[in-house]
MARVEX-858542 format. One record per residue (C-alpha): z, x, y negated; residue in three letters; residue number from 1. Coordinates in pm, 1 decimal. Layout:
<sites>
       pz       px       py rest  nr
        Z        X        Y  ALA NUM
...
</sites>
This chain:
<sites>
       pz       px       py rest  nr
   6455.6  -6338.6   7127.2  UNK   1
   6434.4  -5986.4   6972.1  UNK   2
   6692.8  -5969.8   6648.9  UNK   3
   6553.4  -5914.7   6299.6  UNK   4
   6662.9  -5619.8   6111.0  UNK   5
   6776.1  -5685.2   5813.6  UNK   6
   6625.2  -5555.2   5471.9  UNK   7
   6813.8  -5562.1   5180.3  UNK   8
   6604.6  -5601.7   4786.6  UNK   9
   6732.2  -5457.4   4527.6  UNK  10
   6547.1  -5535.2   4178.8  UNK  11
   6654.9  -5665.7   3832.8  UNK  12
   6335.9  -5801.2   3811.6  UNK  13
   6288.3  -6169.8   3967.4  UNK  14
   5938.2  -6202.6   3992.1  UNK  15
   5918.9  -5868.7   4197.7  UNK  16
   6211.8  -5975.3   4422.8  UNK  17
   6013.2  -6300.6   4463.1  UNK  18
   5636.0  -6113.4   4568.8  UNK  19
   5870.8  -5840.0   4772.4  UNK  20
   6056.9  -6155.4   4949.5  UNK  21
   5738.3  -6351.1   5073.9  UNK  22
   5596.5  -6041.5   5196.2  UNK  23
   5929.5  -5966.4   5409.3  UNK  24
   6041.6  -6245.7   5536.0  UNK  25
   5857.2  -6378.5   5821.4  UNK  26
   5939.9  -6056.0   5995.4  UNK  27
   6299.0  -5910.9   5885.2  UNK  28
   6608.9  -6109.4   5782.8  UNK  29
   6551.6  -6057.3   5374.6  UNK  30
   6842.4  -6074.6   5162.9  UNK  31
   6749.9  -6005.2   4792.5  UNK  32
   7055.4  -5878.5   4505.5  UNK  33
   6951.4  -5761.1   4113.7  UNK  34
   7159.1  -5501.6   4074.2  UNK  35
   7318.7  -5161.3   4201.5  UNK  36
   7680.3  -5276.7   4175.5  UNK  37
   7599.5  -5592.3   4396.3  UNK  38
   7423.2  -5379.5   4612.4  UNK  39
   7709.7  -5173.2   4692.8  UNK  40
   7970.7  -5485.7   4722.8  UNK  41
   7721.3  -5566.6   5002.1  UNK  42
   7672.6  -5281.7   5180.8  UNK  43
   8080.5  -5216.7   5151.9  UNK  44
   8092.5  -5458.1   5481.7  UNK  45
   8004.5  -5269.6   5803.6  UNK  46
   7683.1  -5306.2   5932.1  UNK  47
   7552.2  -5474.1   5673.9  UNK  48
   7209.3  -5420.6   5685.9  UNK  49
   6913.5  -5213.6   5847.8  UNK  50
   6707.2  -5056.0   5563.5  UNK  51
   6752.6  -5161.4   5186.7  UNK  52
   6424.5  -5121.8   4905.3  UNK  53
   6570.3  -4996.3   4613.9  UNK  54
   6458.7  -5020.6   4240.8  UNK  55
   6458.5  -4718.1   4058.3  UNK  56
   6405.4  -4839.5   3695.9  UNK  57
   6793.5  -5088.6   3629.6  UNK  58
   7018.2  -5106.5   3322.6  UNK  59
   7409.2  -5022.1   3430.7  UNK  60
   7355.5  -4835.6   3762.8  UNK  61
   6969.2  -4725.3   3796.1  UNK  62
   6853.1  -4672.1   4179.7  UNK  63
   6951.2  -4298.1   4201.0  UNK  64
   7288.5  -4387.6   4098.2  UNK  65
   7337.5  -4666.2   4350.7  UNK  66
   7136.5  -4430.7   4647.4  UNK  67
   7435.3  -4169.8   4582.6  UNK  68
   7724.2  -4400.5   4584.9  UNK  69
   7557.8  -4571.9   4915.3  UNK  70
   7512.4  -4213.6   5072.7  UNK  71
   7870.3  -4164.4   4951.6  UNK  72
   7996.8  -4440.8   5158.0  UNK  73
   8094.2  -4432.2   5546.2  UNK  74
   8014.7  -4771.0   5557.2  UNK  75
   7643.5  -4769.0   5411.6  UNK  76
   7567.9  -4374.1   5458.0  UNK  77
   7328.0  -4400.9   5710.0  UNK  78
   7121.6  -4700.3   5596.6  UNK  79
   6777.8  -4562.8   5488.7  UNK  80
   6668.5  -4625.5   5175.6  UNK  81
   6303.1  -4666.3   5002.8  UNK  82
   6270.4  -4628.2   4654.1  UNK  83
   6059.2  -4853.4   4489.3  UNK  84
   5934.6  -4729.2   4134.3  UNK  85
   5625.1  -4726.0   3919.6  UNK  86
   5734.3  -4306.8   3858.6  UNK  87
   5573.4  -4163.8   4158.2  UNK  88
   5555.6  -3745.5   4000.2  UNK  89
   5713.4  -3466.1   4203.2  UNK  90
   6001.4  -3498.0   3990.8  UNK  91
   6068.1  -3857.2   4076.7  UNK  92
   6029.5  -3822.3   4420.8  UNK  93
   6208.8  -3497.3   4452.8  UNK  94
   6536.6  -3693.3   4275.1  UNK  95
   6503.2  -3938.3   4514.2  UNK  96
   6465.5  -3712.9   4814.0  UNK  97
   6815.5  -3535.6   4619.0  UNK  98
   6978.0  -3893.9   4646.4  UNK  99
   6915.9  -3968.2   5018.4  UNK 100
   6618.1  -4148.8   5014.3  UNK 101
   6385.6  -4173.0   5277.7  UNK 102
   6043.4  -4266.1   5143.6  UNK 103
   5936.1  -4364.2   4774.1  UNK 104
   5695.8  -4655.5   4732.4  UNK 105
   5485.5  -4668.2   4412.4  UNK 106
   5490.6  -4995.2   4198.2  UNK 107
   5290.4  -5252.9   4267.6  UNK 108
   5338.2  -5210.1   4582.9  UNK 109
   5063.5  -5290.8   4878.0  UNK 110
   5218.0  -5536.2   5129.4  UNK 111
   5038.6  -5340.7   5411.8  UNK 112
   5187.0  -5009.9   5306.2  UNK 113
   5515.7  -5166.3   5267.3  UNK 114
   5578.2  -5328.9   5633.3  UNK 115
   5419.1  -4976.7   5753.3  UNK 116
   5666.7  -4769.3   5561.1  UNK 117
   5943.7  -5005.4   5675.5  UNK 118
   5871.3  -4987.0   6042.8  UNK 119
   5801.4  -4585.7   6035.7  UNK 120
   6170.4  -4582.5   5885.2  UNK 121
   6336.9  -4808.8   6090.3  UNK 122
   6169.4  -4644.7   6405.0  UNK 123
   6300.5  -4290.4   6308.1  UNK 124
   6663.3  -4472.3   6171.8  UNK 125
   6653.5  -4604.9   6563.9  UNK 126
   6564.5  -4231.7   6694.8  UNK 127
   6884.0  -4070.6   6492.7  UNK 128
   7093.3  -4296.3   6636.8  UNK 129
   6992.7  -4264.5   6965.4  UNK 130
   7026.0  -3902.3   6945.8  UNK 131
   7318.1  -3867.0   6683.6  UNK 132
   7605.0  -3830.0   6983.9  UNK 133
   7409.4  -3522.9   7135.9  UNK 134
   7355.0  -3381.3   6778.5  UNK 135
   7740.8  -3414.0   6655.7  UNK 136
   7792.9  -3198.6   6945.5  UNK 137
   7532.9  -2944.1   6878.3  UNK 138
   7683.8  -2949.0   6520.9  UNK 139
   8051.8  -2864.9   6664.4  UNK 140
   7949.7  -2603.4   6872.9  UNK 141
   7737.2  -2464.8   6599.4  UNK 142
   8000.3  -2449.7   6376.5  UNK 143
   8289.1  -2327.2   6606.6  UNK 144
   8054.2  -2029.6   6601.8  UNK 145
   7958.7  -1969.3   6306.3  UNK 146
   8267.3  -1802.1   6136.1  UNK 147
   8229.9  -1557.6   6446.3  UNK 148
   7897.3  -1419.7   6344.5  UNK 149
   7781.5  -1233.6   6020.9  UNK 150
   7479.0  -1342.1   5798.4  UNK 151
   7325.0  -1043.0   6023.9  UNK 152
   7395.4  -1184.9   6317.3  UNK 153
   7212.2  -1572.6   6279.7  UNK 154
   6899.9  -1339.4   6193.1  UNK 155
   6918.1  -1127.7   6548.0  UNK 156
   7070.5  -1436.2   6769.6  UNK 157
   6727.0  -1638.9   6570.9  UNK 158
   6504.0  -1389.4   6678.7  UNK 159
   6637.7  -1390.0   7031.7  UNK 160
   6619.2  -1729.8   7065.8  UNK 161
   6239.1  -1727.2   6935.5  UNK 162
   6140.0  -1526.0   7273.8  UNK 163
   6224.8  -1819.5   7468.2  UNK 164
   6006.2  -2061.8   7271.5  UNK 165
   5684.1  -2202.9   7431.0  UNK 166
   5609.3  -2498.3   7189.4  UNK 167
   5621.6  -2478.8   6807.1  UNK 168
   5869.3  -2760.9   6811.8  UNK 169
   6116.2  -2514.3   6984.9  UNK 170
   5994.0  -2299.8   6719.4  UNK 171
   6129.6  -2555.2   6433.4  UNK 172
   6433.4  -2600.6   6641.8  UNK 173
   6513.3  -2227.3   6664.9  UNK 174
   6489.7  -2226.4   6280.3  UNK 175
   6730.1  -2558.4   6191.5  UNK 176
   6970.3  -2381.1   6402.7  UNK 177
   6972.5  -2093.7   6205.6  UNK 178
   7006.1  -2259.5   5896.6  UNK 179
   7267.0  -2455.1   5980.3  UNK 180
   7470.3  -2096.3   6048.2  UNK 181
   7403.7  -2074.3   5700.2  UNK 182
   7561.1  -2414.7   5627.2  UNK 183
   7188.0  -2555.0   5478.5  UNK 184
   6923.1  -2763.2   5599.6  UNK 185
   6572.8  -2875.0   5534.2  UNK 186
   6250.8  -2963.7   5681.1  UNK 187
   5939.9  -2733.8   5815.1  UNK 188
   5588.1  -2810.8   5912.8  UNK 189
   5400.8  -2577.1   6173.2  UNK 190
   4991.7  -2540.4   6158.2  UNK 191
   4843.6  -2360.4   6441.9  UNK 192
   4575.1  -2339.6   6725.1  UNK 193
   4779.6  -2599.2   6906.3  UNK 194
   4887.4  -2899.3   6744.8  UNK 195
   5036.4  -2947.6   6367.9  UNK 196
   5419.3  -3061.7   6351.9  UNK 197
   5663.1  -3161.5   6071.1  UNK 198
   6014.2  -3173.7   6167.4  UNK 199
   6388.0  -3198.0   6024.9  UNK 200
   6648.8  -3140.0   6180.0  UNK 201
   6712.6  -3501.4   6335.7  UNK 202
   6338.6  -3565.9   6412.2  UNK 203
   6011.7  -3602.2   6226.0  UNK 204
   5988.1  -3604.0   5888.9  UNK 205
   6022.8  -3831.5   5680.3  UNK 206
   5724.6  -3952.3   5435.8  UNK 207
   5935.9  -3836.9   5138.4  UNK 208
   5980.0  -3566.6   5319.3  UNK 209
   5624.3  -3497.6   5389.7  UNK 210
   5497.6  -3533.0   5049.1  UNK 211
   5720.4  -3314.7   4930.1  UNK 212
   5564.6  -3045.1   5237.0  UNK 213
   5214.4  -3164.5   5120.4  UNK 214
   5351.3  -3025.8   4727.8  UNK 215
   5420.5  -2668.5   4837.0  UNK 216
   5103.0  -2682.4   5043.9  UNK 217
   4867.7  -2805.9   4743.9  UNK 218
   4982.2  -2523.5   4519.6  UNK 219
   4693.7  -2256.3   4582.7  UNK 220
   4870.0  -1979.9   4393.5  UNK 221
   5217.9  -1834.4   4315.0  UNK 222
   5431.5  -1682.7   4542.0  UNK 223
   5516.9  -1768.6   4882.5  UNK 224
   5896.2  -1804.0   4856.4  UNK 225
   5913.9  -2118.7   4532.5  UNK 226
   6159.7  -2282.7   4312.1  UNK 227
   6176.6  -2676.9   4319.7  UNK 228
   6430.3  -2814.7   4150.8  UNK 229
   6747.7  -2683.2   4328.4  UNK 230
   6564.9  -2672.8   4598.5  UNK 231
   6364.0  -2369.4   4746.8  UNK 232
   6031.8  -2394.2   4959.0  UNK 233
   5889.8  -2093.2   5167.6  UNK 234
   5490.1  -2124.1   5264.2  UNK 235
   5404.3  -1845.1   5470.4  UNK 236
   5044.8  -1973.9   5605.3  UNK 237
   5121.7  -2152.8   5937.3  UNK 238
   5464.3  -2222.6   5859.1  UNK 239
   5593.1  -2412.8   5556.7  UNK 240
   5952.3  -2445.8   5508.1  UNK 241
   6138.9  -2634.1   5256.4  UNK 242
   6504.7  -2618.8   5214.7  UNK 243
   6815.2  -2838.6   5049.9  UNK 244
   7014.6  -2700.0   4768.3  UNK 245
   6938.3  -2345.2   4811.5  UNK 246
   6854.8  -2244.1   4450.7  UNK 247
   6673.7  -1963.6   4352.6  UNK 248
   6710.9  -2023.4   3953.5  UNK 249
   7046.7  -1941.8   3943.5  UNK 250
   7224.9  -1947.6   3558.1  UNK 251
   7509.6  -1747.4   3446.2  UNK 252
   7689.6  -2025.8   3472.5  UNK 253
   7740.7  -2049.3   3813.9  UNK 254
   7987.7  -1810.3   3988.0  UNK 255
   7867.0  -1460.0   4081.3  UNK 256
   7984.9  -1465.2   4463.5  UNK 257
   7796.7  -1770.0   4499.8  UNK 258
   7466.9  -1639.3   4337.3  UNK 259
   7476.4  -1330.4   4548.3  UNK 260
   7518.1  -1535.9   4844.3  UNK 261
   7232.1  -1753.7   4742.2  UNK 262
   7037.7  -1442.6   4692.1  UNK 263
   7139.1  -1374.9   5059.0  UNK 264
   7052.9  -1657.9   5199.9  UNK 265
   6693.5  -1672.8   5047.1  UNK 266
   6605.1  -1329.7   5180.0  UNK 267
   6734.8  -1400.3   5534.3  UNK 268
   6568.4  -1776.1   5539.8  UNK 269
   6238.3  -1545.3   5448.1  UNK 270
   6298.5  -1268.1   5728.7  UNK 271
   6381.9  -1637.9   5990.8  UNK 272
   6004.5  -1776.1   5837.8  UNK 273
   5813.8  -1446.4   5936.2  UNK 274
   5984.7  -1459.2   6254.6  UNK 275
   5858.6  -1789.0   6337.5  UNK 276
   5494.1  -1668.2   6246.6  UNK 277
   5498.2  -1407.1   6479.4  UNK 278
   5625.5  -1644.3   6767.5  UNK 279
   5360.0  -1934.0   6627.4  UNK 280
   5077.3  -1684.0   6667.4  UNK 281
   5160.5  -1552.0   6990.9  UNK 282
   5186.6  -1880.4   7096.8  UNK 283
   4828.2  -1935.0   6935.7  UNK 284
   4685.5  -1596.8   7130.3  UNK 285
   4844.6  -1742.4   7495.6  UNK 286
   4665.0  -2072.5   7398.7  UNK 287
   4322.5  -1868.5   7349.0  UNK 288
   4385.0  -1696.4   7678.7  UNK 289
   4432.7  -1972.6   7866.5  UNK 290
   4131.1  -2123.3   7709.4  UNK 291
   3946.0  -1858.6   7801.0  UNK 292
   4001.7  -1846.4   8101.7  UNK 293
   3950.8  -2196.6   8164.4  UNK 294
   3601.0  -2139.2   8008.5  UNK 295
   3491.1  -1864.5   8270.3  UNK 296
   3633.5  -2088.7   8581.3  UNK 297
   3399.4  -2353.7   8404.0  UNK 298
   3124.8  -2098.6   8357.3  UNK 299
   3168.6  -1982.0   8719.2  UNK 300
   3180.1  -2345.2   8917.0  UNK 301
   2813.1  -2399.3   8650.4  UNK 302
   2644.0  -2080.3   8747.5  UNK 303
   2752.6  -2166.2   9117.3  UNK 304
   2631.3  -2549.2   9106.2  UNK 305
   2248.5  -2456.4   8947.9  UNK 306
   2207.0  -2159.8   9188.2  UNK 307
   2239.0  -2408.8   9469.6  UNK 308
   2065.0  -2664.7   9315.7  UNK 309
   1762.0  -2459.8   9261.9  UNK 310
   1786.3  -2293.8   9602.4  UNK 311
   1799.0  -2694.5   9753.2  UNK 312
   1462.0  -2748.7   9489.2  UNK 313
   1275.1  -2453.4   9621.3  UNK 314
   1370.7  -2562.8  10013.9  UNK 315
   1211.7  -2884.7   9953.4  UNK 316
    947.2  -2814.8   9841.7  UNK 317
    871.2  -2581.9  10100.6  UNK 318
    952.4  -2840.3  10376.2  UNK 319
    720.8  -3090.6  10193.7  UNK 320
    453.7  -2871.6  10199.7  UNK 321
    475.0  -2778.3  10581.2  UNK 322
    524.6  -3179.1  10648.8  UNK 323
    203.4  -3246.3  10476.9  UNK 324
     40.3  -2970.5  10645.6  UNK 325
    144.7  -3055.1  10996.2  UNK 326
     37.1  -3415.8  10900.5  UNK 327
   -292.6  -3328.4  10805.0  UNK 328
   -338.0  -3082.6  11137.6  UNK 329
   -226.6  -3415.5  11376.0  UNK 330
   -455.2  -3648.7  11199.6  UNK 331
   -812.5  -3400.9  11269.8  UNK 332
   -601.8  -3330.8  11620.8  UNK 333
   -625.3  -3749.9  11680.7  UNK 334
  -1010.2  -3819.0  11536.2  UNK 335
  -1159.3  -3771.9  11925.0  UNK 336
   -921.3  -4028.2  12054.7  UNK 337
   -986.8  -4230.5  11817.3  UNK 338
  -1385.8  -4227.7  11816.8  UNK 339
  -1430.0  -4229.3  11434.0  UNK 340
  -1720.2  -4174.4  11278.5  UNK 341
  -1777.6  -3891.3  11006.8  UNK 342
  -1784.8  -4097.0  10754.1  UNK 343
  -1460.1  -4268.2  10888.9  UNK 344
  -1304.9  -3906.7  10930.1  UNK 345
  -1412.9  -3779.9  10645.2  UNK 346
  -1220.0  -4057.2  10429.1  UNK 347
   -907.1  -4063.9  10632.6  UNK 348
   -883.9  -3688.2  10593.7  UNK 349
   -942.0  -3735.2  10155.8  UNK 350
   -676.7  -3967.3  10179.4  UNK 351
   -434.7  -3749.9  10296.5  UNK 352
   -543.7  -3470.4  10093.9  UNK 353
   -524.0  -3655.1   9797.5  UNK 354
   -164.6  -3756.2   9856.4  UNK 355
    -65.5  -3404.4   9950.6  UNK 356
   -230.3  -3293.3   9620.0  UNK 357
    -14.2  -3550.6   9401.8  UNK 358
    303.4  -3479.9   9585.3  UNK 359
    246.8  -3091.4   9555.4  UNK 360
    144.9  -3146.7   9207.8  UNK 361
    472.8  -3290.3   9149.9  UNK 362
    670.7  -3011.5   9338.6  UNK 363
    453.2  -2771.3   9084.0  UNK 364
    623.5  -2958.9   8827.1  UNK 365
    990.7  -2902.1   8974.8  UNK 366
    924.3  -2510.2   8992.5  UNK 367
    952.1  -2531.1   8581.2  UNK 368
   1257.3  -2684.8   8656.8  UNK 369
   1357.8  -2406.0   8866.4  UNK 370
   1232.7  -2138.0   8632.2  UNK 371
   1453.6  -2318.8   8322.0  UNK 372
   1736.6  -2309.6   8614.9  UNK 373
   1671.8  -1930.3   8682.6  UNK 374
   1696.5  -1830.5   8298.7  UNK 375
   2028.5  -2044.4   8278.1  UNK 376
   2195.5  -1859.8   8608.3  UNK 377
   2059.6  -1497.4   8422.8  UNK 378
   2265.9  -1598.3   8110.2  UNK 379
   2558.5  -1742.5   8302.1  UNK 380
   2597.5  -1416.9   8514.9  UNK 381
   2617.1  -1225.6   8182.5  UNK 382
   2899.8  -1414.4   8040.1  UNK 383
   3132.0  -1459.5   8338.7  UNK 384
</sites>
């Protein structure tokens, strides 16, 4: 029997713990607390629980508050978390994306959209962990050489790297590794002539993550490189690019070295985004070629097949015409042996010219066919 994950609800109010319960519990193992401060007693014991809902809107310790202290945790830092809120504006979910959520579900909620949002996060929770040995490593090596190469450097090694990409998810890849020489991380989405993908650095995106992708994209004007919240996003076209504490309102208040490296950072994140366009639409023009070229094989092995099916047509109907002919000459050839009268003759011989008439007829009609055929080759020849 296949184990239940467990869900832990989190929600001072009853009546919603209730609803959220009886949708839950015939598939996950549904434990249900009304506070933040219980929630975190629970989640203190290791491997407590799967995925946890999480009311924004509590007295004492609201669900922000109790999202940090989980993520602060060893013990409960890696158990997703969906917020679960009738505040649904950028703002909202761009605090809980700041906390460590990893979706935000609008109050009431749909039980449909719940159990889907549950699954998706569970499914990419069971992903990372599959994958989070190989990517400790990759984080060791990246930072063993990191203090060996200059802010300079991550931008040339990044745009060697790019030559070797075929797919735009080695694209996104080339670009997390980057920014994690830079000590910062985020999440990008990649349009093109092949295929659309939105990526962190641990796998796809998250739907927080998403809508917060499908923000920058919505806003029509404004500059491509855009404040939000502490938070910067970069939307170059084909390439969108959001990343994590990277602040491009800076105050006075906050130290001068790190402002100028901020500063830094933003202008070489922008100079890694162009980068990736260029390597996303060259992979877009290879695409094309290869299209094209599978269009003219296409057009060729056409052209080919109707040139020999009208030159089959026009055989036949030659070969018909010679059978009925050599028909009609054996038949007038066999009347004296047969000691018909004229009248007799005379009728046979209608017969057969009648039928030779029809079937010609209907030849006639296949030279039309031929003549369509003909025009079709003409064009086909002009466009291989």
């Amino acid at each position: 029997m296949t184990k239940r994950s467990r869900v832990l609800l989190v929600d001072d109010d009853e009546l919603t713990l209730q609803m959220l319960e009886a949708t839950l519990e015939e598939e996950f193992e549904v434990t249900s607390v009304t506070s933040g401060t219980e929630a975190l007693a629970l989640c203190s014991q290791e491997q407590a629980f799967d995925l946890i809902v999480l009311d924004v809107d509590m007295p004492v310790l609201d669900g922000y508050e109790t999202c940090k202290q989980l993520k602060s945790s060893p013990t409960s830092a890696d158990i997703p978390v969906i917020f679960h809120s009738a505040r649904v504006s950028i703002d909202e979910r761009l605090q809980g994306y700041a906390a460590g959520g990893s979706d935000y579900l609008p109050k009431p909620f749909d039980a449909g959209e719940l159990i889907a949002k549950i699954g998706l996060v569970l499914s990419n929770r069971a992903r990372q962990l599959e994958l989070s040995g190989q990517l400790e490593e990759t984080m060791n090596a990246v930072l063993s050489t990191a203090d060996m190469m200059g802010e300079a450097g991550v931008v040339l090694e990044f745009q060697r790297q790019l030559g070797a990409c075929s797919s735009y998810a080695e694209v996104a890849q080339a670009v997390f590794d980057a920014l994690q020489r830079y000590a910062l991380e985020g999440s990008v989405r990649i349009e093109g002539r092949g295929e659309l993908i939105a990526r962190n650095s641990r796998g796809p995106c998250s739907a927080l993550e998403n809508s917060i992708l499908d923000h920058l994209i919505a806003q029509k004007t404004g500059q491509r490189i855009r404040p939000l919240g502490p938070h910067t996003g970069f939307v170059y076209g084909s390439v969108v690019l959001f990343v994590r504490n990277l602040r491009m309102d800076r105050g006075s208040d906050m130290d001068r070295a790190e402002s100028e490296r901020m500063g830094r950072a933003i202008d070489n994140v922008a100079m890694l985004v162009e980068g990736a366009i260029v390597r996303v639409a060259a992979l877009d023009t290879e695409l094309a070629t290869r299209d094209l070229a599978d269009v003219r094989y296409l057009v060729n092995m056409t052209r080919n097949a109707l040139t020999d099916i009208s030159a089959r047509s026009h055989t036949q109907r030659m070969e018909v015409q010679r059978a009925f002919e050599d028909l009609s000459e054996e038949v007038e050839a066999s009347f004296m042996k047969l000691g018909l009268t004229d009248d007799q003759e005379n009728f046979l011989s209608s017969i057969i010219k009648k039928h030779a008439s029809q079937v010609m007829a209907s030849l006639d009609k296949s030279q039309e066919v031929e003549q369509f055929l003909g025009r079709v080759i003409s064009k086909l020849n002009q466009q291989a």
